[in-house]
C-alpha positions as CSV (number, residue, x, y, z in Angstrom):
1,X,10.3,-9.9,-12.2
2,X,11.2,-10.4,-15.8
3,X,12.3,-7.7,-17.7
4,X,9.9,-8.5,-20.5
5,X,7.0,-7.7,-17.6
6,X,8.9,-4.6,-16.6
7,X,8.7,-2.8,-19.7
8,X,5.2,-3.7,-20.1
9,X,2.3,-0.7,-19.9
10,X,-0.8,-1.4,-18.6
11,X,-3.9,-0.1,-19.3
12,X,-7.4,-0.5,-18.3
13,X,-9.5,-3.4,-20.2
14,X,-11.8,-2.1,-22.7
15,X,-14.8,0.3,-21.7
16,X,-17.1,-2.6,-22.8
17,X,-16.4,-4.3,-20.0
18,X,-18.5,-4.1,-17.3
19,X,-15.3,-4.5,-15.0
20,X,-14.0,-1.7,-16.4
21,X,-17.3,0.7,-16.3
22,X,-17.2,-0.1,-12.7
23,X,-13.6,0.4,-12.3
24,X,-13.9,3.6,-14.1
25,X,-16.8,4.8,-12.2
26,X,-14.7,4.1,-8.6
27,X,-11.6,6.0,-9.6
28,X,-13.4,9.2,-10.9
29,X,-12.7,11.4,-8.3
30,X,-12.7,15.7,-7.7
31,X,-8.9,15.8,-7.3
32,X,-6.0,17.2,-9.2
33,X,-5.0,16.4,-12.5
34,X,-2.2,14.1,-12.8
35,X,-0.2,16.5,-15.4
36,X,2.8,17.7,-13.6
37,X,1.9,20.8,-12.9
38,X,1.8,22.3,-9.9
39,X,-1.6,22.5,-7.7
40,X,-2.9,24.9,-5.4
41,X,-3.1,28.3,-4.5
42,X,0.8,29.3,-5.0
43,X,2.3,28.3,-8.2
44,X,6.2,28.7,-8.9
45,X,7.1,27.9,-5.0
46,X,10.5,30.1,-4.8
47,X,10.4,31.5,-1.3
48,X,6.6,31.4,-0.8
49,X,6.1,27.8,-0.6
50,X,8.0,24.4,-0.5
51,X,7.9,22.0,-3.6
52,X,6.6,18.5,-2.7
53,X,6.3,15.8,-5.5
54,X,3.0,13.0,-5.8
55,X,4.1,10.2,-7.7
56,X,1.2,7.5,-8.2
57,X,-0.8,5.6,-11.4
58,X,-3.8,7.6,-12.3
59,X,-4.0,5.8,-15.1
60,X,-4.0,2.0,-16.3
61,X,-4.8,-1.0,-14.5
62,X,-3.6,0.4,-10.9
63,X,-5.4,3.6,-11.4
64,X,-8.3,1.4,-9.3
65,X,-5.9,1.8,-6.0
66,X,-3.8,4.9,-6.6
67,X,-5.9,7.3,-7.7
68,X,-7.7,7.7,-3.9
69,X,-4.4,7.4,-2.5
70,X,-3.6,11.0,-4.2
71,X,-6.8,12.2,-3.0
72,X,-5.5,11.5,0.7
73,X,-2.3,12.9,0.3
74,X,-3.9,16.3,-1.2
75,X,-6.3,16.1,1.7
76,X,-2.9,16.2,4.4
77,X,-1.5,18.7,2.4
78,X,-5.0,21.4,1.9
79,X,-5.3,21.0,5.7
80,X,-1.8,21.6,7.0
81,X,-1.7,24.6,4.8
82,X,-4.8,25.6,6.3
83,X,-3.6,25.3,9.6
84,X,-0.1,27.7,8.6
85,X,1.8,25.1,6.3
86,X,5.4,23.8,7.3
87,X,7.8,26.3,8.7
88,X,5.3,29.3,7.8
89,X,5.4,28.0,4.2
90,X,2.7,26.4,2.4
91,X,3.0,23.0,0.5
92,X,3.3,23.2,-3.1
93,X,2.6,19.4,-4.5
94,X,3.5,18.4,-8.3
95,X,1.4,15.6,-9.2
96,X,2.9,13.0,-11.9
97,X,1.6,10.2,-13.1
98,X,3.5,6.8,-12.8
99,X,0.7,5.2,-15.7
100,X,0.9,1.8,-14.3
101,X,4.5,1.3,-16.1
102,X,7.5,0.6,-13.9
103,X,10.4,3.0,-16.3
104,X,7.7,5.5,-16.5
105,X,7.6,5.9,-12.7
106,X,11.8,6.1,-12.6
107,X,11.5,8.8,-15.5
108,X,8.9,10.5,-13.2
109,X,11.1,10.8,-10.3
110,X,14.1,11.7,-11.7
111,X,11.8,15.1,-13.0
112,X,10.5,15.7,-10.0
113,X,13.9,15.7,-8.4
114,X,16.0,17.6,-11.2
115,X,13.4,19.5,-12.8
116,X,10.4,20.2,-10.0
117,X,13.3,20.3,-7.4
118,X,10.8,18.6,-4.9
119,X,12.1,18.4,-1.1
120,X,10.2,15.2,-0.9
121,X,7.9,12.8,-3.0
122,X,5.3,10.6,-1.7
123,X,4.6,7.8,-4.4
124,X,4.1,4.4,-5.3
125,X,1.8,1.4,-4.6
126,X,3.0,-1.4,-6.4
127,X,6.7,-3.2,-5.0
128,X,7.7,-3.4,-8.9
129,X,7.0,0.7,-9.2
130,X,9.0,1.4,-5.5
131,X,11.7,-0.8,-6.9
132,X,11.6,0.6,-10.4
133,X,12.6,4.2,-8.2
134,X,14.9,3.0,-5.7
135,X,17.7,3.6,-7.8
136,X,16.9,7.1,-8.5
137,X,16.2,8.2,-4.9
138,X,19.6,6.3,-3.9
139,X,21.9,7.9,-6.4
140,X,20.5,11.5,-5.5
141,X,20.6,11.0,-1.9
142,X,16.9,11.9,-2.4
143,X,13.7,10.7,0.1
144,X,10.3,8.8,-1.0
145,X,7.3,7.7,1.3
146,X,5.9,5.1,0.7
147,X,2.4,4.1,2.2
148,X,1.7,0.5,0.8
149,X,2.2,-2.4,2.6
150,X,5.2,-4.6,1.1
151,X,7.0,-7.8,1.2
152,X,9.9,-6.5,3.2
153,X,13.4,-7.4,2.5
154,X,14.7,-4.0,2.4
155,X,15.3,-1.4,4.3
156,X,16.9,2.2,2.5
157,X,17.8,4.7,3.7
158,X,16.3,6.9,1.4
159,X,12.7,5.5,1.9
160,X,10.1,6.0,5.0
161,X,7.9,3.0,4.7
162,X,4.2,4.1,6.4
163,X,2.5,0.5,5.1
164,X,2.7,-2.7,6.9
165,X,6.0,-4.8,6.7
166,X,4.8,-8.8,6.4
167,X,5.2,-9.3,10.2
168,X,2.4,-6.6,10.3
169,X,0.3,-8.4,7.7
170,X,1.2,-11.3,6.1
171,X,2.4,-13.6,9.1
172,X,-0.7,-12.2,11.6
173,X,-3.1,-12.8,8.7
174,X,-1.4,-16.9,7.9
175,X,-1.7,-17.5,11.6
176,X,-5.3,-16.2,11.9
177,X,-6.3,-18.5,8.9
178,X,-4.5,-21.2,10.8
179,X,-6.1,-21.0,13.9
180,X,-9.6,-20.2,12.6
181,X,-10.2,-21.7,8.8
182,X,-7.5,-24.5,8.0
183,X,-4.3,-25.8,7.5
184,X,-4.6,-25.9,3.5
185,X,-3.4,-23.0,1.1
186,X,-3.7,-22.5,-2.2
187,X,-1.8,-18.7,-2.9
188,X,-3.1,-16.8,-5.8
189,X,-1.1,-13.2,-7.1
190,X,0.0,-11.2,-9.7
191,X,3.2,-12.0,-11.0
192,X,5.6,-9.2,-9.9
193,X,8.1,-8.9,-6.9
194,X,5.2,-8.4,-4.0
195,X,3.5,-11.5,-4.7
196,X,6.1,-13.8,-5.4
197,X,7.8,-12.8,-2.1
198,X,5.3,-12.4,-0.4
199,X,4.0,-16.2,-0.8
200,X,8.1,-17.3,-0.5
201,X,7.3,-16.1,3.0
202,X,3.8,-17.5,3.0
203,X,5.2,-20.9,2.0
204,X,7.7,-20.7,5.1
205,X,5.7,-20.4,7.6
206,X,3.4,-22.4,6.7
207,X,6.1,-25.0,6.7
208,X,6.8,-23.8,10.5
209,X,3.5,-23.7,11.5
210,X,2.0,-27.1,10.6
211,X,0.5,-25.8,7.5
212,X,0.2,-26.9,3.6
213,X,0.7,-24.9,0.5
214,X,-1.4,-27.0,-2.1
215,X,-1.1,-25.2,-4.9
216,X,0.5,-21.7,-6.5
217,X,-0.5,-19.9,-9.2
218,X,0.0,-16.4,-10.9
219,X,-1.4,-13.7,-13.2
220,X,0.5,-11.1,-15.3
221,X,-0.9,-7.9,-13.9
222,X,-4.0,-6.6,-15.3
223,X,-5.1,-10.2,-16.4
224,X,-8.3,-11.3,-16.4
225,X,-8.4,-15.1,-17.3
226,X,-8.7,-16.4,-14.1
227,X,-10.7,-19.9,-14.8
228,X,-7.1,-21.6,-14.9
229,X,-6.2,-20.2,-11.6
230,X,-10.0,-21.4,-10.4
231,X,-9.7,-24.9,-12.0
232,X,-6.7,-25.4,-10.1
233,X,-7.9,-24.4,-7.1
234,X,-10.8,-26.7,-7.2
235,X,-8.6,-29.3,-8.0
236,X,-6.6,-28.9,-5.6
237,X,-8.8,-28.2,-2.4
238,X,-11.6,-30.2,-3.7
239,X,-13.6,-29.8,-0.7
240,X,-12.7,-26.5,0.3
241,X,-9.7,-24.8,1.8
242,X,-7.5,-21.1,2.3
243,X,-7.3,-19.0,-0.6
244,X,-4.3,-16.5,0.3
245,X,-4.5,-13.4,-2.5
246,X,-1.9,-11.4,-3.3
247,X,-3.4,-10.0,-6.5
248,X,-3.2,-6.3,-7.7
249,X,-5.3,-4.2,-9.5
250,X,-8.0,-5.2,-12.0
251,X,-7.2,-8.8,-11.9
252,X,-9.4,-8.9,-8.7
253,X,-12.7,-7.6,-10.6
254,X,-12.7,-11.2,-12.6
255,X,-11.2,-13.4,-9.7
256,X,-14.0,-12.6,-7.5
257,X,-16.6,-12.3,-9.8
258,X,-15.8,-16.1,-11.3
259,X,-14.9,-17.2,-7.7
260,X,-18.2,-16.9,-7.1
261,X,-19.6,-18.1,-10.4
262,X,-17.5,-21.3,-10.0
263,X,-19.4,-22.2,-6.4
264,X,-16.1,-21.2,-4.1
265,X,-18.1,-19.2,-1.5
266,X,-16.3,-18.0,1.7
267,X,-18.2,-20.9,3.7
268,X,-15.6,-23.4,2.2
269,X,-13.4,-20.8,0.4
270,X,-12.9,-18.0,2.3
271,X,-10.0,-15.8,0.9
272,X,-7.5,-13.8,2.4
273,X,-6.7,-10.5,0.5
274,X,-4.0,-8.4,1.3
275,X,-4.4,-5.9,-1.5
276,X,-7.9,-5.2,-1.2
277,X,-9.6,-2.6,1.3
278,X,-12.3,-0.4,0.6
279,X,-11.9,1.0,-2.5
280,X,-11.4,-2.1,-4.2
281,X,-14.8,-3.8,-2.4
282,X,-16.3,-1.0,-4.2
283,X,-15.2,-1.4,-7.5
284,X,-15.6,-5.4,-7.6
285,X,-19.0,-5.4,-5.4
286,X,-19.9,-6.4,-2.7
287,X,-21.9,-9.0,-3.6
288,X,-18.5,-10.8,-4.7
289,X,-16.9,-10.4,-1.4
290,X,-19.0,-10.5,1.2
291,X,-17.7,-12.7,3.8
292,X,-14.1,-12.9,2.5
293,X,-10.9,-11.5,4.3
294,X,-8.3,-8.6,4.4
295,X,-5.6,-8.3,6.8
296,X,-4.8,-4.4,7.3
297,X,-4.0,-2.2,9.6
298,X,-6.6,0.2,9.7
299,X,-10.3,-0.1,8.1
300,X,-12.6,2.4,8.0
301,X,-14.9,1.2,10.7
302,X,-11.7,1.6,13.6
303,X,-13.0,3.8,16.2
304,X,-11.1,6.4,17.3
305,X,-11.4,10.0,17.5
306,X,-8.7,10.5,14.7
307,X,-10.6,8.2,12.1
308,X,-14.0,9.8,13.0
309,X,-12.3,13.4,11.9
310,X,-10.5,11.9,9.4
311,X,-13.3,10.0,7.4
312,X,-15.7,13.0,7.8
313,X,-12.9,15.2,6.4
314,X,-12.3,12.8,3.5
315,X,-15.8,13.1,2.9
316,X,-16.5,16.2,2.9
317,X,-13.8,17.1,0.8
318,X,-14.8,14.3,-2.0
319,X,-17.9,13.3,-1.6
320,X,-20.4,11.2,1.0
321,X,-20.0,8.2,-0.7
322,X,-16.2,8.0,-1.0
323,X,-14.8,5.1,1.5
324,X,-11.3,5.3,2.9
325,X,-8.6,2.6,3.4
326,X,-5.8,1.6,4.8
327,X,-3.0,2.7,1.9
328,X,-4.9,6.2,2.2
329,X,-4.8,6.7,5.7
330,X,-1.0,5.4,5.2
331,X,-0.1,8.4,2.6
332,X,-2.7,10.7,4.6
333,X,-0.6,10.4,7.7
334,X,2.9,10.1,5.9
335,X,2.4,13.8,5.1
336,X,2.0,14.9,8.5
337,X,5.0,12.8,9.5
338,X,6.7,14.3,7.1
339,X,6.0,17.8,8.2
340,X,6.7,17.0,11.6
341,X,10.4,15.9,10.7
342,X,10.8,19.4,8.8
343,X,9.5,21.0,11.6
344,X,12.0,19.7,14.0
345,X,14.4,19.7,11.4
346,X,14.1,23.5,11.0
347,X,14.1,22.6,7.5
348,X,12.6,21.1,4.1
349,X,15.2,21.7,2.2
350,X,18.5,19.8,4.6
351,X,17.6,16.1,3.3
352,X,19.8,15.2,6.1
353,X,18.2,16.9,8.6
354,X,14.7,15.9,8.5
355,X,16.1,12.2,7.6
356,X,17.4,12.1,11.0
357,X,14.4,14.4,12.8
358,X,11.8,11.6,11.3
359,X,13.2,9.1,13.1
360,X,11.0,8.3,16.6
361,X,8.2,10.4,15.7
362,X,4.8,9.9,16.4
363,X,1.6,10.8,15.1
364,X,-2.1,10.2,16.5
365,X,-3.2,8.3,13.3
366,X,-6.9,7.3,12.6
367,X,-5.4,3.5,13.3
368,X,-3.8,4.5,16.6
369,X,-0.9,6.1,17.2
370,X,2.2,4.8,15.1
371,X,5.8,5.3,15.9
372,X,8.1,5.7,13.3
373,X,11.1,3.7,14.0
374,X,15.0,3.7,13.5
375,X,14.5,1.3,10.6
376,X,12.0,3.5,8.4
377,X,9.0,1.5,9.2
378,X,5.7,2.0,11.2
379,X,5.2,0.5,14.9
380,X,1.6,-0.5,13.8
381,X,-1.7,-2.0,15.0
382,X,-2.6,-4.9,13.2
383,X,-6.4,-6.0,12.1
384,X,-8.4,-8.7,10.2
385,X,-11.5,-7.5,8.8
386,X,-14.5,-9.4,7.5
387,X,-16.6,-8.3,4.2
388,X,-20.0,-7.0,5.9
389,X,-23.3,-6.2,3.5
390,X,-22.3,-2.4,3.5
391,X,-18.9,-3.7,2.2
392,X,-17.0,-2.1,5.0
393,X,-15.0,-4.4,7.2
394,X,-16.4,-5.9,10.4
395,X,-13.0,-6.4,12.3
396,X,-12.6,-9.3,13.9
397,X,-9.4,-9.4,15.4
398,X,-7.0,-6.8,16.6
399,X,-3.3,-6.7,18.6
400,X,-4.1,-5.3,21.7
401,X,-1.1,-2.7,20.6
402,X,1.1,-1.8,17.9
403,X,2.9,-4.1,16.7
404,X,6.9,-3.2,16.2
405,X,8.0,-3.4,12.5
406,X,10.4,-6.3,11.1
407,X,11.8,-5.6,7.3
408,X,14.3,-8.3,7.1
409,X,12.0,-11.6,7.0
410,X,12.9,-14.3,10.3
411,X,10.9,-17.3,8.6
412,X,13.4,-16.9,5.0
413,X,16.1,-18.5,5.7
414,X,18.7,-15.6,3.9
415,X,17.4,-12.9,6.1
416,X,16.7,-14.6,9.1
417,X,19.1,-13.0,12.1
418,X,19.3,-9.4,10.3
419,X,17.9,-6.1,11.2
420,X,18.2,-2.5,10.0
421,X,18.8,0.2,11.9
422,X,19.5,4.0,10.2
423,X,20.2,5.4,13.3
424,X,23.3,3.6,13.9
425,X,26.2,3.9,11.1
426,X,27.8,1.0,12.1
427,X,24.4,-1.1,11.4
428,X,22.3,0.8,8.7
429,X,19.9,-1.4,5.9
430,X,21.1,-4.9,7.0
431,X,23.1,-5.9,10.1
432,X,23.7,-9.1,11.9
433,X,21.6,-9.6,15.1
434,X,22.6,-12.8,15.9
């Protein structure tokens, strides 16, 4: 990622566009204001309560994802203080907002840390905002969850990753295209660090696996002029083909929208998406993406006792006609993760501590249970859902179990043969395996 694109703010197209009104309408939501203050029933912390921080864009072009993703996390936190809050304490959470700018998000941490004196912050979506903090939560031997799925190649140990690593994704959802919808890719994202990995690793396998990238193409984030992108595709599948997509935030509103106005239906075209659930099939319509693909690990229609509760509590809370997806239910469970590790810690405030209690817990998530693992990551289940009429996700293929989580990428050739293991000194972010 440039640094010209790293400085750059982002902020929602103009209210004239009808993209934007419906963008606008999505994100509106009952939950806290993103001012960094401190919400809920005990202000000031001190002994009665424990500080945590949420760290997410509820404002510019990723406000579309991010803003629902706070509503989950304030969901964990309003019912485990219900139930007695962590070590008889009740959870304390100061909301900033990250604004869709990568130096903003850094400045953010550091005040949560220094100034809020958090014991933990759950933030981020984008790979280019968890990067943008890394530094921070390294130099202050500080802890971040992140519940996004990610392009891997890394593994700190001052993060918990609760999204999908790409051999929970990326790969399952290549090889499903490959075995059901053709051998031809043309990979469409935004142009930050997810994407541009993410199709490196795309492009690998593909190679591997008897398949063909035909054609590559990005967006600065936010863009909306996608009829270059379209042209190309055309051009290059000219009768039909994969579209893998890897774009973020509002971008998708006019890729979908012209996909469709250009004749590239999911009958010839059908399109993988890996950064849209559904939230996103709300905001965009679903008369744009019905039929098309996401590869996740939890949709809303899973059924399992845990979603059923968890969907009717989300609900409830914000509304009947709220939808949750897989990067909520990833920060929704993160929480109780968290608390879990403090719990068996003893402590909120021991960084140490609950670093090393974290490791091998488990939680009954609405996706299944998960298993947090010596590397950071998630043993998860993974899914492929179909765009239905009610634009929910029919899913139409599942691992019969969770799937155990690699960060360091086997198909690139530089990380293939590592690991990471936290647990273990003598191995920590990268070792050699083989």
């Amino acid at each position: 990622m440039s640094g010209e694109f790293n400085r750059r703010k982002f902020l929602l197209y103009g209210s004239a566009s009808l993209g934007a009104s419906l963008l606008l309408k999505a994100c509106s939501s009952p939950g806290p204001e993103s001012d960094g203050k401190e919400t809920g029933a005990q202000n000031g912390g001190g002994e009665d309560g424990i500080k945590v921080g949420i760290l997410h864009s509820t404002s510019g072009t990723m406000a579309i994802s991010e803003k629902s993703v706070v509503d989950a996390e304030m969901l964990a936190i309003d019912e485990i203080n219900q139930a007695g809050g962590v070590l008889g304490k009740k959870i304390i959470p100061v909301v900033e907002d990250g604004a869709s700018d990568w130096p903003t998000f850094a400045e953010k941490a550091r005040k949560l840390i220094d100034q809020d004196k958090v014991v933990t912050v759950f933030g981020c979506w984008t790979s280019a905002s968890r990067k943008a903090v890394l530094p921070v939560f390294e130099s202050k031997k500080h802890m971040l969850w992140y519940p996004v799925q990610y392009e891997g190649q890394e593994c700190s140990n001052n993060i918990f990753y609760t999204g999908a690593a790409p051999n929970q994704q990326i790969e399952p959802a290549v090889d499903w295209l490959l075995k059901n919808k053709g051998k031809q890719f043309f990979l469409v994202g935004s142009d930050y660090v997810f994407p541009r990995t993410a199709n490196t690793i795309i492009k690998a396998q593909l190679e591997a696996n008897g398949g063909e990238t035909v054609g590559e193409d990005y967006l600065a984030l936010g863009d909306t002029e996608v009829l270059p992108i379209i042209s190309k595709i055309k051009a290059a599948l000219p009768n039909g083909g994969v579209i893998f997509n890897t774009l973020n935030g509002d971008s998708n509103v006019a890729f979908f929208k012209q996909l469709q106005g250009a004749g590239l239906g999911p009958d010839k075209y059908p399109t993988m998406s890996v950064s849209i659930a559904e939230e996103e099939v709300k905001a965009i319509g679903t008369e744009y993406l019905k039929g098309h693909y996401a590869a996740w690990n939890y949709f809303q229609t899973v059924d399992t006792p845990a979603n059923q509760k968890f969907v009717k509590a989300f609900k409830e809370k914000y509304g009947k006609d709220r939808v949750t997806n897989d990067p909520m239910e990833a920060a929704y469970i993160m929480v109780y993760l968290w608390k879990q590790a403090a719990e068996k810690a003893g402590t909120a405030d021991d960084l140490e501590k609950v670093r090393a209690a974290a490791l091998g817990q488990t939680f009954d998530a609405p996706e299944g249970k998960v298993t947090l693992e010596n590397n950071h990551h998630l043993a998860k289940v993974v899914r492929i859902g179909e765009v239905r009429d009610d634009g929910l996700f029919e899913i139409v293929d599942s691992t019969e179990k969770a799937v155990p989580p690699i960060p360091w990428n086997q198909y690139v050739k530089e990380t293939k043969g590592y690991a990471c293991d936290w647990s273990d000194p003598s191995k920590g972010g990268k070792y050699k395996t083989s």
